[in-house]
C-alpha positions as CSV (number, residue, x, y, z in Angstrom):
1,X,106.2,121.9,94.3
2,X,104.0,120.9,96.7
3,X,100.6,123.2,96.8
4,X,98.8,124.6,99.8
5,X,95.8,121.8,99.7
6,X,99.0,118.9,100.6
7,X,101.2,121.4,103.2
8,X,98.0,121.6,105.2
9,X,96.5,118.0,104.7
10,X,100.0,116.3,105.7
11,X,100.1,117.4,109.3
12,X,96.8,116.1,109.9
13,X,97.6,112.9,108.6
14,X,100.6,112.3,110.5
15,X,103.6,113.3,108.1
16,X,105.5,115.8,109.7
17,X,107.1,119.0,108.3
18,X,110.7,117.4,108.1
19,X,109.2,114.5,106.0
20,X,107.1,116.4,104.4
21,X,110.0,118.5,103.1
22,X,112.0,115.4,102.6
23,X,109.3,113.8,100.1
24,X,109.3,117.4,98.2
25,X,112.8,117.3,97.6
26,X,112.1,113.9,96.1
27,X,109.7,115.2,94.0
28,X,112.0,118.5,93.0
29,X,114.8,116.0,92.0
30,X,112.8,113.4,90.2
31,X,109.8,115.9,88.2
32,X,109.4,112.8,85.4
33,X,107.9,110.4,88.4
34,X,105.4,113.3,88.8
35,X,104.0,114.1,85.3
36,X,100.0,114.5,85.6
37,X,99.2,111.0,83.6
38,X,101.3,109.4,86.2
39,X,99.7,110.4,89.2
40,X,96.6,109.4,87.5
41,X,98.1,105.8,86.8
42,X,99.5,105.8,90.6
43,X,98.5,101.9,90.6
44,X,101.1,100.8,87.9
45,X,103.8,104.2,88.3
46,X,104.0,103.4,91.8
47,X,106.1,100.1,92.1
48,X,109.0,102.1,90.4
49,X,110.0,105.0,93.4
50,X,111.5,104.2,96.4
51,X,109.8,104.8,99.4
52,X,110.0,108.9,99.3
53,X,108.8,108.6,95.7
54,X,106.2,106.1,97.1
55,X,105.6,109.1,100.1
56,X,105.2,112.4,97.3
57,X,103.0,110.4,94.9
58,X,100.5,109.8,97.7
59,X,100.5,113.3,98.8
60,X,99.9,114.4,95.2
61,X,96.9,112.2,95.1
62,X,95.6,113.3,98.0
63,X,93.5,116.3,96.2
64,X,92.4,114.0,93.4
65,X,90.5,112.2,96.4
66,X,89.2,114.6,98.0
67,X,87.8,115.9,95.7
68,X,85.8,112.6,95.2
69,X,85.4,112.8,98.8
70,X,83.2,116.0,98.7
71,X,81.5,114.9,95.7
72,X,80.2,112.1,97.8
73,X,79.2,114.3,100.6
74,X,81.9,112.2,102.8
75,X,83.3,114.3,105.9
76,X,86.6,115.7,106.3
77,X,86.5,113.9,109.8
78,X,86.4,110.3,107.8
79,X,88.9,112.0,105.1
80,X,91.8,112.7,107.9
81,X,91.0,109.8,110.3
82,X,91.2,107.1,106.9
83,X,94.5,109.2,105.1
84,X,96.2,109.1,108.4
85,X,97.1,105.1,107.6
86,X,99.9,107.2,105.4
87,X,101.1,108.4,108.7
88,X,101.2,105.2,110.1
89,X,103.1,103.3,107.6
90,X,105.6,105.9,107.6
91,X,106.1,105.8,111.1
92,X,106.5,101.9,110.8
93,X,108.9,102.0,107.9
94,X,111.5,104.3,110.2
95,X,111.0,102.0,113.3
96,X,111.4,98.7,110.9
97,X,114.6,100.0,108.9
98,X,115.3,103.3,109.7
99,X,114.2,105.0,105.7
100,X,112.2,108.0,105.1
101,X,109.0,107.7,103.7
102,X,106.2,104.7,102.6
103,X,106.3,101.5,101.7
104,X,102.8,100.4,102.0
105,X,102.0,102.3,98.8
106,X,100.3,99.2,97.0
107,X,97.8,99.3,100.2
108,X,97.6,103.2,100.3
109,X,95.8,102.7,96.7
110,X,92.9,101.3,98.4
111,X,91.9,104.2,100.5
112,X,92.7,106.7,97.2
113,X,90.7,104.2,95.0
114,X,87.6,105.3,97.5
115,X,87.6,101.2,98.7
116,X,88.9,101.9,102.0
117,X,87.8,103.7,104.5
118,X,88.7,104.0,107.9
119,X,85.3,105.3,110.8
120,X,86.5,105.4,114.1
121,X,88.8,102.6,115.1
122,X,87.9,99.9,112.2
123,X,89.0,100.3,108.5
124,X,86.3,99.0,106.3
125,X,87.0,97.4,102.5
126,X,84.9,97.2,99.8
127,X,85.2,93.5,98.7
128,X,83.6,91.2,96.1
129,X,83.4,87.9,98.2
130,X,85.4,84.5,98.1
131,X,86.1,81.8,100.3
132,X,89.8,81.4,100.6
133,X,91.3,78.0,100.5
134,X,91.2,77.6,104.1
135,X,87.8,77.8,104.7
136,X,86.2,75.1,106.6
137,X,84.2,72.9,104.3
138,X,81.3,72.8,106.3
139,X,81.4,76.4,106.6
140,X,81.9,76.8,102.6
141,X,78.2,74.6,102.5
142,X,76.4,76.8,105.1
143,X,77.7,80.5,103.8
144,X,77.7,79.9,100.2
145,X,75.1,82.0,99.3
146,X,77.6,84.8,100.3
147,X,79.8,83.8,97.4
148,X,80.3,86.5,94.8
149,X,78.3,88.7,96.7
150,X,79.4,92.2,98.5
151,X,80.9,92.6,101.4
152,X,83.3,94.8,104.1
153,X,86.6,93.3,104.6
154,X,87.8,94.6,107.8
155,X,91.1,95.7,108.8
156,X,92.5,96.9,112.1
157,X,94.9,99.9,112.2
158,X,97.9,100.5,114.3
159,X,98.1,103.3,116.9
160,X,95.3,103.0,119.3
161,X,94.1,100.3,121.8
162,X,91.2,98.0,120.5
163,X,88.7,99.1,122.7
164,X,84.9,97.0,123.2
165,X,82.9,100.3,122.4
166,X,85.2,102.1,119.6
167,X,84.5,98.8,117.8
168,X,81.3,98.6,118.3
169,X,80.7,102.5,117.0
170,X,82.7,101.2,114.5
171,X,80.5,98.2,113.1
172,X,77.4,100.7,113.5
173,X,78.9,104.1,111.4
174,X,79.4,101.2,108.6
175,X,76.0,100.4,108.8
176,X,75.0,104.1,108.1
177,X,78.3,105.3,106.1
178,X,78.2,102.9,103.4
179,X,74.3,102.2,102.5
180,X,74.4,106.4,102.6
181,X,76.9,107.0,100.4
182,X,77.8,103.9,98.4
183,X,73.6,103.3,97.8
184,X,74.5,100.5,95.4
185,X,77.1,98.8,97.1
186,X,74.4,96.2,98.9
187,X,77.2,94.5,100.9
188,X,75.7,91.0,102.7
189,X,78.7,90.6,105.5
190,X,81.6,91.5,107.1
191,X,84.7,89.8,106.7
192,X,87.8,89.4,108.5
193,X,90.8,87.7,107.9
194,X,93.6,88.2,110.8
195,X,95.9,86.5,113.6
196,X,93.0,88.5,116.2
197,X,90.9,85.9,114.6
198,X,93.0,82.8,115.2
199,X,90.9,80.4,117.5
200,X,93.4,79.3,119.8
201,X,94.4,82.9,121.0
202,X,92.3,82.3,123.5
203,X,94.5,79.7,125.5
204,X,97.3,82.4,125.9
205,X,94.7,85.9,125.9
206,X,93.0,87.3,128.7
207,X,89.4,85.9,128.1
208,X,88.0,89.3,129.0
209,X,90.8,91.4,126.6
210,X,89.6,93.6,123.8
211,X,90.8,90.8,121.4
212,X,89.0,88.0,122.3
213,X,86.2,90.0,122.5
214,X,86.5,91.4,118.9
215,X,87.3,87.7,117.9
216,X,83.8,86.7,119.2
217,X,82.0,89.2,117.1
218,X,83.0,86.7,114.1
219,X,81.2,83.5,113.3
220,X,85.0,81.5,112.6
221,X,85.1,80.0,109.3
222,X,88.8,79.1,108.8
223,X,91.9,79.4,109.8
224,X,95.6,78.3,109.7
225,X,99.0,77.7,112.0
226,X,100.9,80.5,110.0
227,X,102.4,82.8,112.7
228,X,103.7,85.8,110.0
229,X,101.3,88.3,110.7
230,X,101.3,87.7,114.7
231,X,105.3,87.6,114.7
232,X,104.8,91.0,112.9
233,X,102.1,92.6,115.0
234,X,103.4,91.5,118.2
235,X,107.4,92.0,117.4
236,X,107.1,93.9,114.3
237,X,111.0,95.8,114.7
238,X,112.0,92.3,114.0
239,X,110.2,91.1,111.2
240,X,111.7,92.2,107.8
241,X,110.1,92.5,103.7
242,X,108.3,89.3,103.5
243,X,107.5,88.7,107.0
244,X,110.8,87.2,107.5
245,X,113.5,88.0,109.6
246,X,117.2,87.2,109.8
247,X,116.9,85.9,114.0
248,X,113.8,84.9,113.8
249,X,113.7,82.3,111.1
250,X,110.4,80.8,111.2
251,X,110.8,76.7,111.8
252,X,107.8,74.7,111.8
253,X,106.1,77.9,112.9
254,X,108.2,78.7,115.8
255,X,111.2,80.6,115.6
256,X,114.5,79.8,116.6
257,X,115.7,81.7,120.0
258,X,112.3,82.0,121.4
259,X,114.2,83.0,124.7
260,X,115.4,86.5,122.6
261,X,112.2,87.6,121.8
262,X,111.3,91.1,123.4
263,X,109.1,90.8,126.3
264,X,108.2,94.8,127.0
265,X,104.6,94.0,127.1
266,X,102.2,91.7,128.9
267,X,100.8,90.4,125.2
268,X,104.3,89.7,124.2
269,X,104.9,88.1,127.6
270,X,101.8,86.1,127.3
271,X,102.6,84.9,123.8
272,X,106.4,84.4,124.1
273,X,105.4,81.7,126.8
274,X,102.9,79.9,125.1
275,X,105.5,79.9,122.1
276,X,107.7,77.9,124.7
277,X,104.9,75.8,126.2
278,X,104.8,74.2,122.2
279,X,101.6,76.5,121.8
280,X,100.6,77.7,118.1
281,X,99.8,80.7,116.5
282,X,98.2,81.2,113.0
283,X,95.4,83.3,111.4
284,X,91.4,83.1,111.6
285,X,88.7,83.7,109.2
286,X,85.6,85.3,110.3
287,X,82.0,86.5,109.1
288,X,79.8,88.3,110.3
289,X,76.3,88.9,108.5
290,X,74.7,92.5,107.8
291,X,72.8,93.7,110.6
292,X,73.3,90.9,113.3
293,X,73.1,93.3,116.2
294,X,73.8,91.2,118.1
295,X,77.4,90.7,117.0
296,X,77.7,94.2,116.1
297,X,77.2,95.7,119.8
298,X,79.6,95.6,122.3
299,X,80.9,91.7,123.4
C-alpha cells in the first residue's frame, strides 16, 4: 500500500522497516482512514486513528510535501533532517508506553503545513506574534511594536547535544533559509518559549553549559514556576498524557518522592538536588530581534 517514494523516505527519517511494516498493515486493515480527501484533511481526520493510524497518515503525506518542498527549491538535506521529528516521536512514544507508532501527530502538521522547519540543530516556526499572559508588563510596553507582527518560534529537538556552534549555524541558516524562500514572510524576531529559558536555571546549571548559554541568546520577557515541561525533558519515561504522572504527582510544583527520581545523569543529578534544596523550576520567555548578531553568534 505503501509506494516507493515512503519505503525510501521512512529510513531516512528514523522509522524503521519493522514499524514501517507495522504502520502498513494499519493502513491495509483500515483503507477508509486513507481515502485521498482524507489525507488532504489530515488536520481534522487525524484526531480519530490511534497512534499507527496517526504513523501511516504521516507517511502518506510525506509526498504531498515534498512535492511543495521542490517547488520551493528547499533541499532534501532540510526535507530529511525537519521529517525526522516523526522518528523522534516515535521513538519517544515506545520508551514512554511501550505502543507502536505517533502520537505527536497534531505537531507533525506543522512541519507538513510547510510552518516548521528544522536547519541543523534548531526547529524554526512560522508564527504570527502575541504576548502570552505571562509576559512581564514592562516588557509588553518596550516590545510592543512586535505585536501582530511575524516571527520564528523556536523549538529544540530531541536526539542531539545542544551544542554553542550548531546553534549558532542554526540562527544564521534562518537568516538565509527563510528571507530566500519564504520572500514575504518578513519575520521581526525570534521567539522562544521553554523550561531552557527559565531564569533561575542558572542556580542549579553549569554557568558555562550549552543551556545557559542558549538561554542568554534571549532578551527574557516572561516566565512562570510550572515545572511540566522540565519534569518531562529531564525524566520524560515518567511523565504520562498531560504532563502528569501517577508517582510523580506535581504538589506545589514539586513532586512527591523527590528522593525516587532517576539520577542517571549529571543534569538530573543537578536538578533532583536543587528540587530538594526548595529550588523552583518553571518556563521562560525569550526574544530575540532579527539580525542582532550579536545574540545570534556563538555565547
Amino acid at each position: 500500500m505503501f509506494n516507493d517514494f515512503i519505503i525510501a523516505a521512512a529510513p531516512k527519517i528514523g522509522v524503521g522497516q519493522d514499524l514501517l511494516a507495522m504502520a502498513e498493515q494499519y493502513a491495509e486493515e483500515h483503507p477508509a482512514d486513507f481515502t485521498p480527501g482524507k489525507i488532504t484533511a489530515y488536520s481534522k481526520s487525524y484526531k480519530e486513528l490511534p497512534p499507527l493510524g496517526r504513523l501511516a497518515l504521516a507517511l502518506f503525506c510525506l509526498r504531498p510535501a515534498k512535492e511543495q518542498y521542490d517547488a520551493l527549491g528547499i533541499s532534501d538535506e532540510v526535507f530529511v533532517k525537519t521529517f525526522s521529528d516523526i522518528g523522534i516521536w516515535c521513538e519517544r512514544l515506545y520508551k514512554n508506553t511501550g505502543k507502536y507508532g505517533l502520537e505527536q501527530f497534531g505537531w507533525i502538521a506543522k512541519h507538513l503545513s510547510l510552518k516548521l522547519f528544522r536547519l541543523g540543530r534548531l526547529q524554526f516556526e512560522m508564527i504570527d506574534f502575541k504576548f502570552f499572559p505571562i509576559t512581564k508588563r514592562k516588557m509588553r510596553k518596550e516590545y510592543a511594536f512586535l505585536s501582530g507582527k511575524k516571527a520564528l518560534s523556536v523549538h529544540i529537538a530531541e536526539g542531539e547535544p545542544m551544542g554553542d556552534d550548531a546553534c549558532s549555524q542554526s540562527f544564521a541558516a534562518a537568516e538565509e533559509f527563510f528571507p530566500k524562500h519564504f520572500p514575504d514572510f518578513d519575520f521581526k524576531a525570534y521567539y522562544c518559549a521553554s523550561w531552557l529559558l527559565y531564569p533561575k536555571n542558572t542556580e542549579w546549571m553549569p554557568k558555562d553549559g550549552n543551556i545557559v548559554k542558549f538561554m542568554s541568546r534571549f532578551i527574557n520577557i516572561g516566565g512562570i514556576a510550572l515545572p511540566f515541561q522540565t519534569f518531562e525533558r529531564l525524566w520524560q519515561p515518567l511523565v504520562g498524557k498531560g504532563f502528569y504522572h501517577q508517582l510523580y504527582q506535581l504538589v506545589a510544583g514539586k513532586p512527591k518522592n523527590l528522593s525516587e527520581l532517576p539520577e542517571n545523569t549529571s543534569l538530573q543529578r543537578a536538578a533532583k538536588k536543587y528540587l530538594q534544596d526548595g529550588g523552583r523550576m518553571g518556563t521562560g520567555l525569550g526574544i530575540i530581534l532579527k539580525g542582532d548578531a550579536a545574540q545570534l553568534r556563538d555565547k
